[in-house]
C-alpha positions in Angstrom: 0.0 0.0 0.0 1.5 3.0 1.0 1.9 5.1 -2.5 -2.1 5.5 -2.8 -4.7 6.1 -0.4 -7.8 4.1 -0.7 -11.2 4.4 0.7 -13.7 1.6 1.3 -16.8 0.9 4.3 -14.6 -1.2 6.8 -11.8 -2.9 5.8 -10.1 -2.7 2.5 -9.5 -5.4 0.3 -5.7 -5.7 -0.7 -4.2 -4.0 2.3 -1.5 -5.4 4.3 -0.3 -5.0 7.9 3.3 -3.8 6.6 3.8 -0.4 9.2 5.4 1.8 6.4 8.6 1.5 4.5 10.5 0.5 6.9 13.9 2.6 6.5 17.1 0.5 5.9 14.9 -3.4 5.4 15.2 -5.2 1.9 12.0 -7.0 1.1 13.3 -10.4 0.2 11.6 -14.1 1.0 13.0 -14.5 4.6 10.1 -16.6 6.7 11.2 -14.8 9.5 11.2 -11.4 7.9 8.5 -8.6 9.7 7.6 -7.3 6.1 4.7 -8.2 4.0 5.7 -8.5 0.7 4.3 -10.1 -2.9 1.3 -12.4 -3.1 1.2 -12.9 0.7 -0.3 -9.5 1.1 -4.2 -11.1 -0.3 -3.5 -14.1 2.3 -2.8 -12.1 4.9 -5.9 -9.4 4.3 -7.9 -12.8 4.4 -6.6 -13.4 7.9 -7.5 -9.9 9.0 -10.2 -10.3 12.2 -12.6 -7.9 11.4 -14.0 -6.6 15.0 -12.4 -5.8 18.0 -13.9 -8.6 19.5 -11.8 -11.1 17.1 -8.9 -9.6 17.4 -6.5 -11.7 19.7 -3.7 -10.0 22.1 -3.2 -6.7 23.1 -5.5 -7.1 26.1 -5.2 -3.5 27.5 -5.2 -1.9 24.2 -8.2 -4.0 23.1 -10.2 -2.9 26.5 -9.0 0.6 25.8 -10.0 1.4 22.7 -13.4 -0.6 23.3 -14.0 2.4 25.7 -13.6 5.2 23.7 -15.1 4.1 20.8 -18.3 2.8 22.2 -18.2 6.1 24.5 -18.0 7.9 21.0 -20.8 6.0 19.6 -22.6 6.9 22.5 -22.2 10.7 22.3 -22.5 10.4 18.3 -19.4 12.0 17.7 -16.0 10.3 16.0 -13.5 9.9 18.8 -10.8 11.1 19.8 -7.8 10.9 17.1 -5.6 7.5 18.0 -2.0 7.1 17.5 -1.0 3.0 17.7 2.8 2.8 18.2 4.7 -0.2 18.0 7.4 -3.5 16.8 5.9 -3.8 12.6 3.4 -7.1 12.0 1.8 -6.8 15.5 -1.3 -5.6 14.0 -1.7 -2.0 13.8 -3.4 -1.7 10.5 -6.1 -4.3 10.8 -6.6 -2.3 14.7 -7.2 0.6 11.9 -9.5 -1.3 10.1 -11.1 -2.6 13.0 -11.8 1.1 14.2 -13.8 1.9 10.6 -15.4 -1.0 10.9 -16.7 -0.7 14.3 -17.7 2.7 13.9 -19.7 1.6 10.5 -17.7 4.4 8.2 -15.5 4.3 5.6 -11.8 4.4 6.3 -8.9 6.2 3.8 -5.8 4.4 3.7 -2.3 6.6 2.9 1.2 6.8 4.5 3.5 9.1 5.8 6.4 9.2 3.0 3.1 9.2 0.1 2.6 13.0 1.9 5.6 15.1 0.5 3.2 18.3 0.2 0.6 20.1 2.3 -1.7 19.8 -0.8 -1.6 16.4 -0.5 -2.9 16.2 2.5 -5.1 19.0 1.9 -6.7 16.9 -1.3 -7.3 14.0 1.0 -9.1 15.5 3.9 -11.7 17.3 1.8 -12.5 14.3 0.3 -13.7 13.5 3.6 -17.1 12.6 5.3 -18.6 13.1 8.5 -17.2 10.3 10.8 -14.6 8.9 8.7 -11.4 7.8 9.8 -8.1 8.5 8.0 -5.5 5.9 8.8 -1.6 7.0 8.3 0.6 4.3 8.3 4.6 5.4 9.4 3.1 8.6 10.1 6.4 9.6 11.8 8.1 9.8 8.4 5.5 12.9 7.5 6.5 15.7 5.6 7.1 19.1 7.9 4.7 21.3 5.8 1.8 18.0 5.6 2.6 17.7 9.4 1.9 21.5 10.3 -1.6 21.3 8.2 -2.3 18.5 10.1 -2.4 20.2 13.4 -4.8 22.7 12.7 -6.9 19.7 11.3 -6.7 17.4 14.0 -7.9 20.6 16.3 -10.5 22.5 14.5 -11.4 20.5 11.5 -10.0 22.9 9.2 -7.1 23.3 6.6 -5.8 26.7 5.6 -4.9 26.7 1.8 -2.5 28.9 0.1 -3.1 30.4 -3.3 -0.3 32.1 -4.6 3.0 33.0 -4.1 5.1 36.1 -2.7 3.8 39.0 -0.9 0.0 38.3 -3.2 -0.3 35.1 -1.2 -3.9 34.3 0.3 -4.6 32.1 2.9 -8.2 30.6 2.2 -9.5 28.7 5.0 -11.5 25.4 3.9 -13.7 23.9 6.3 -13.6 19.9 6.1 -15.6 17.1 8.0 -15.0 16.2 11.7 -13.0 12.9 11.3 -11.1 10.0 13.3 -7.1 10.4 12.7 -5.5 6.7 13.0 -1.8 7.0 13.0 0.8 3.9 13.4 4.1 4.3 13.9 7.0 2.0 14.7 8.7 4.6 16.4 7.4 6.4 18.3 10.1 8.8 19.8 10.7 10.1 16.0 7.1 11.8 16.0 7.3 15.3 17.3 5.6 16.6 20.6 3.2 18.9 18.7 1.8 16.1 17.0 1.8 13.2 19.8 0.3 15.7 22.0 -2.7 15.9 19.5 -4.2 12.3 20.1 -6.4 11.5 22.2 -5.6 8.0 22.9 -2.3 6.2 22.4 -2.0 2.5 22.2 1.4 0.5 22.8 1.1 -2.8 20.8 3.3 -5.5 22.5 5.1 -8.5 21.3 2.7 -11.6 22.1 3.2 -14.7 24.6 3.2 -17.9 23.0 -0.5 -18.6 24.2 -1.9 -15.7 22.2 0.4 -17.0 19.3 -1.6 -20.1 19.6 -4.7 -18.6 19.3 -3.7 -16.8 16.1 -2.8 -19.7 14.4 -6.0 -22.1 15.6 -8.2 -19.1 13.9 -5.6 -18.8 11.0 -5.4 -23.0 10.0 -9.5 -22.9 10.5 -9.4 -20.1 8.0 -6.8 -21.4 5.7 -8.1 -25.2 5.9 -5.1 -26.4 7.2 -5.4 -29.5 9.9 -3.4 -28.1 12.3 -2.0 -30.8 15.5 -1.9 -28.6 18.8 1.5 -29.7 19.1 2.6 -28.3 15.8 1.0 -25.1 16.7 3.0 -24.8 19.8 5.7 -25.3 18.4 5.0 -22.5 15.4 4.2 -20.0 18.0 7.4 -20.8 20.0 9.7 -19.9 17.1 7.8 -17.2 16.0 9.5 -14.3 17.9 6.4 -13.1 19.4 4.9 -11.8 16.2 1.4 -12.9 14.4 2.6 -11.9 11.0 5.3 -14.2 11.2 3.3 -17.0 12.9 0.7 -16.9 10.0 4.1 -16.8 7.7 5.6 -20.2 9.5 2.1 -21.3 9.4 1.9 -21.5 5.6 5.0 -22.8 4.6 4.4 -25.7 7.2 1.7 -26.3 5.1 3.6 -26.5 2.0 5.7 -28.8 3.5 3.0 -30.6 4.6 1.3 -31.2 1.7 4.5 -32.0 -0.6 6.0 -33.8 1.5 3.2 -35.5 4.0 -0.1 -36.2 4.3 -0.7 -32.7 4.5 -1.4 -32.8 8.4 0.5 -30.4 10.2 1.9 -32.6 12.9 4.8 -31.8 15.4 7.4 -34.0 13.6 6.2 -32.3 10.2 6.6 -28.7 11.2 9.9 -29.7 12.7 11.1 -30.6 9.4 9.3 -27.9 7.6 10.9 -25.3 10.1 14.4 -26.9 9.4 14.2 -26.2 5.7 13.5 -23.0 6.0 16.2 -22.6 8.5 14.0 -21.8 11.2 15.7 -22.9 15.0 13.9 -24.1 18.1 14.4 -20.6 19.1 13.0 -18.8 16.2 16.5 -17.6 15.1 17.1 -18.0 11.1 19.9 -18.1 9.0 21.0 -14.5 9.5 20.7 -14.1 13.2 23.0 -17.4 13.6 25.2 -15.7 11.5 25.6 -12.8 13.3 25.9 -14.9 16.3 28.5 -16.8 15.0 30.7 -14.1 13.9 30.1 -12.3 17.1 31.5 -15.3 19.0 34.1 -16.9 16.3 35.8 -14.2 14.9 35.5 -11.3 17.7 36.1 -13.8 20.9 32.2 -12.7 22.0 32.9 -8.7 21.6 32.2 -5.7 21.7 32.5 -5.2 18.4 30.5 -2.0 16.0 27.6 -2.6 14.1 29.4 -1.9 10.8 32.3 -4.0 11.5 29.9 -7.5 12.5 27.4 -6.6 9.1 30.7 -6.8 6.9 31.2 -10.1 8.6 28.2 -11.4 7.7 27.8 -9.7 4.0 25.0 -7.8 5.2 23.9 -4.0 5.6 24.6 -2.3 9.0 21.0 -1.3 8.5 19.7 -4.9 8.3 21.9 -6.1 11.2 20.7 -3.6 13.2 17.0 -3.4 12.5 16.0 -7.1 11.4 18.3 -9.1 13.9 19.3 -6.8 16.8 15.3 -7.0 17.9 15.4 -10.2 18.6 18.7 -11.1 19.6 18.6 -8.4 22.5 14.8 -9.7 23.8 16.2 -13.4 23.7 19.2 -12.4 26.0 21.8 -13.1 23.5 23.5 -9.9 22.5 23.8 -6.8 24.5 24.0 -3.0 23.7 27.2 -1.8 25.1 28.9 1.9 24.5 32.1 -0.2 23.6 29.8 -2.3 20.8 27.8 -5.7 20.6 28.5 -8.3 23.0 27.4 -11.8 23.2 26.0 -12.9 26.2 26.4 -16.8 27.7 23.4 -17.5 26.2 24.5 -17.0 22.5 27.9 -19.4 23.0 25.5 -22.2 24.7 23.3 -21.9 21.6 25.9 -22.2 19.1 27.5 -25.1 21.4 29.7 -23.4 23.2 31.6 -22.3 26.1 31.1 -18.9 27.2 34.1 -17.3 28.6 34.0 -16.3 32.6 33.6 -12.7 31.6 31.3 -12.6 29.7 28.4 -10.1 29.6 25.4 -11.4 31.7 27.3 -14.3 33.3 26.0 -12.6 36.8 22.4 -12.4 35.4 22.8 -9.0 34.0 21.2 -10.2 31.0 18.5 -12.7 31.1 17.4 -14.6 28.5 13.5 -14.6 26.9 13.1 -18.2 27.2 14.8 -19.0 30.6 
C-alpha cells in the first residue's frame, strides 16, 4: 500500500499490515522477515479479524479502545484521534481497520512518505465525510509542511490553503468534515511533541506470549483449511518471535511442506522438518541471526564489536543487522548493547554449542534470556 490512499466501508481489500517502508529493510523471501511483501499480502488481508472482538492479544489496548469508541458511539461523535505505536506485523493496521469498521464508516488508507506536500494532504481531507477515519501508516516519516496542516486539522477540523505565491499570497480557510485520525508508527520517539500531543488515545502494541500465538494460528489454520495438531501449533508459536505476522508466515510454509512432502497434516514432527528447511531454530533464530551470532563469537572472541564491523562479517547492511536481527537477539538475551559495541552474552555461546568465557556479559544475570 502506501503510495495510494484508498477508501472503502470497513476494511479494504488488498491492504496489508506492513507499518510503512521500513527505512534500511530489503524485502526479500525470509520466513522470519517482519515485512509483507508479494502475493502474501491477499492471504494475509484474508486473515485480518474484522471486529475488536476477534482480534487476539493486546488485552489493554483491546479494552481501551473498546471504551472510547463505544463512548464515541454513544455521544455520536467520531473519537478522539488515535495514534498506535509499536514493533511492525503486530497488528496496527487491521486495529485501523477494525476502528472503521466498528464505527460503521469508511476508512482512507495513505502513509507518511506518500505526503511530500501540504496539498496532498489537503486533497485528502476534503474528500472526507462526517465520521470517517483516516489511517496514516509510518506517520512519523511525514513531511514538515503535511505535518503542520495536520495540526490545525486534528484541532479544528480545518485546513488553511494557500493560493499564490510572494507577498500576493492568500490564505483561504477550507472547512472539512470532523474525522477520526488513525496514525501507526513504529517509532514512536521520532514523532514530534506537537503532534503526539494531538491524540487522544495512544495505544502501545506489544510483542505476544506464546498462548496468544496459539490462538492466532488455531483461527488462521481454520481459516486457511489447514489441519493443524496442537503440538505443531505450539511449536509455530514458539519460534515465531512473538509476532502474528510471522506466525501466520511459518504457518503457511508448514503447510507446503506438509502437503508435498506429508499427508498434509501439520503434525509436530512435520513442522519440525518444515521449520528446518527453511532454517528456522527451536528458538526462532534463522539463517542470519546465527550468522551474526557466529561471527560475534568466532571471529570477535564474544565482543564488543561496531555494528558496521559485525554486518561486513556477515555480507549484510549495517541497516539490516541492526534493525532485522538486533530486535530479537537483544529480547532473547543473546547480544547486548554496550557503548564499547555488541557483545554476546552466555546465552548465544551455549546456543551455538559453546563455552562462554568467565567474563562474559550477563554471566551474573545482567542479562537474562527470553526463554529462561
Amino acid at each position: 500500500m502506501h503510495d495510494d490512499e484508498m477508501s472503502a466501508r470497513g476494511p479494504v481489500p488488498g491492504e496489508d499490515d506492513y507499518e510503512g517502508d521500513w527505512e534500511g529493510v530489503p524485502e526479500g523471501d525470509d520466513p522470519l522477515s517482519v515485512v509483507a511483501h508479494g502475493g502474501e499480502r491477499e492471504v494475509e488481508t484474508a486473515l485480518r479479524p474484522r471486529k475488536l472482538a476477534e482480534f487476539v492479544g493486546q488485552p489493554r489496548v483491546r479494552e481501551q479502545l473498546h471504551l472510547v469508541l463505544e463512548s464515541a458511539r454513544k455521544r455520536g461523535v467520531p473519537p478522539d484521534h488515535v495514534l498506535l505505536s509499536g514493533p511492525p506485523g503486530l497488528g496496527k493496521t487491521s486495529m485501523a481497520m477494525i476502528i472503521a469498521a466498528e464505527l460503521d464508516t469508511a476508512i482512507r488508507i495513505t502513509s507518511g512518505p506518500a505526503l511530500e506536500k501540504a496539498g496532498d494532504l489537503a486533497a485528502m481531507l476534503s474528500n472526507l465525510t462526517e465520521g470517517d477515519v483516516l489511517f496514516i501508516d509510518e506517520i512519523h516519516r511525514i513531511a514538515r509542511p503535511a505535518e503542520e496542516m495536520l495540526y490545525l486539522a486534528m484541532e479544528d477540523f480545518r485546513v488553511d490553503v494557500v493560493v499564490g505565491k510572494g507577498p500576493g499570497a492568500t490564505s483561504i480557510p477550507l472547512e472539512i468534515a470532523p474525522f477520526t485520525l488513525v496514525g501507526a508508527t513504529t517509532r514512536s520517539g521520532a514523532l514530534t511533541g506537537p503532534l503526539r500531543d494531538r491524540f487522544g488515545f495512544t495505544g502501545q502494541m506489544e510483542f505476544y506470549s506464546a498462548p496468544e500465538l496459539e490462538q492466532v494460528l488455531r483461527r488462521s489454520a481454520s481459516l486457511l483449511g489447514i489441519e493443524l495438531e496442537d503440538k505443531g501449533r505450539s511449536e509455530i508459536a514458539r519460534r515465531s518471535r512473538g509476532t502474528p505476522r510471522i506466525a501466520n508466515r511459518l504457518l503457511r510454509r508448514v503447510r507446503d511442506y506438509a502437503e508435498v512432502r506429508a499427508d498434509g497434516r501439520a503434525t509436530l514432527e512435520v513442522v519440525r522438518a518444515a521449520l528446518e528447511v527453511y532454517d528456522v531454530d527451536e528458538l526462532g533464530l534463522d539463517r542470519l541471526d546465527r550468522a551474526v551470532l557466529g561471527a560475534l563469537v568466532r571471529s570477535f572472541g564474544g565482543g564488543p564489536v561496531g555494528v558496521s564491523t559485525l554486518a561486513v562479517a556477515v555480507g549484510e547492511e549495517p541497516a539490516t543487522v541492526e534493525e532485522v536481527c538486533e530486535p530479537y537477539l537483544v529480547r532473547a538475551g543473546m547480544l547486548a548493547r554496550t557503548p564499547r559495541g555488541r557483545v554476546a552474552t552466555p546465552a548465544a555461546w551455549e546456543h551455538l554449542g559453546l563455552q562462554a568465557p568467565a567474563d562474559s556479559v550477563g554471566v551474573d544475570g545482567a542479562v537474562p534470556s527470553l526463554f529462561d
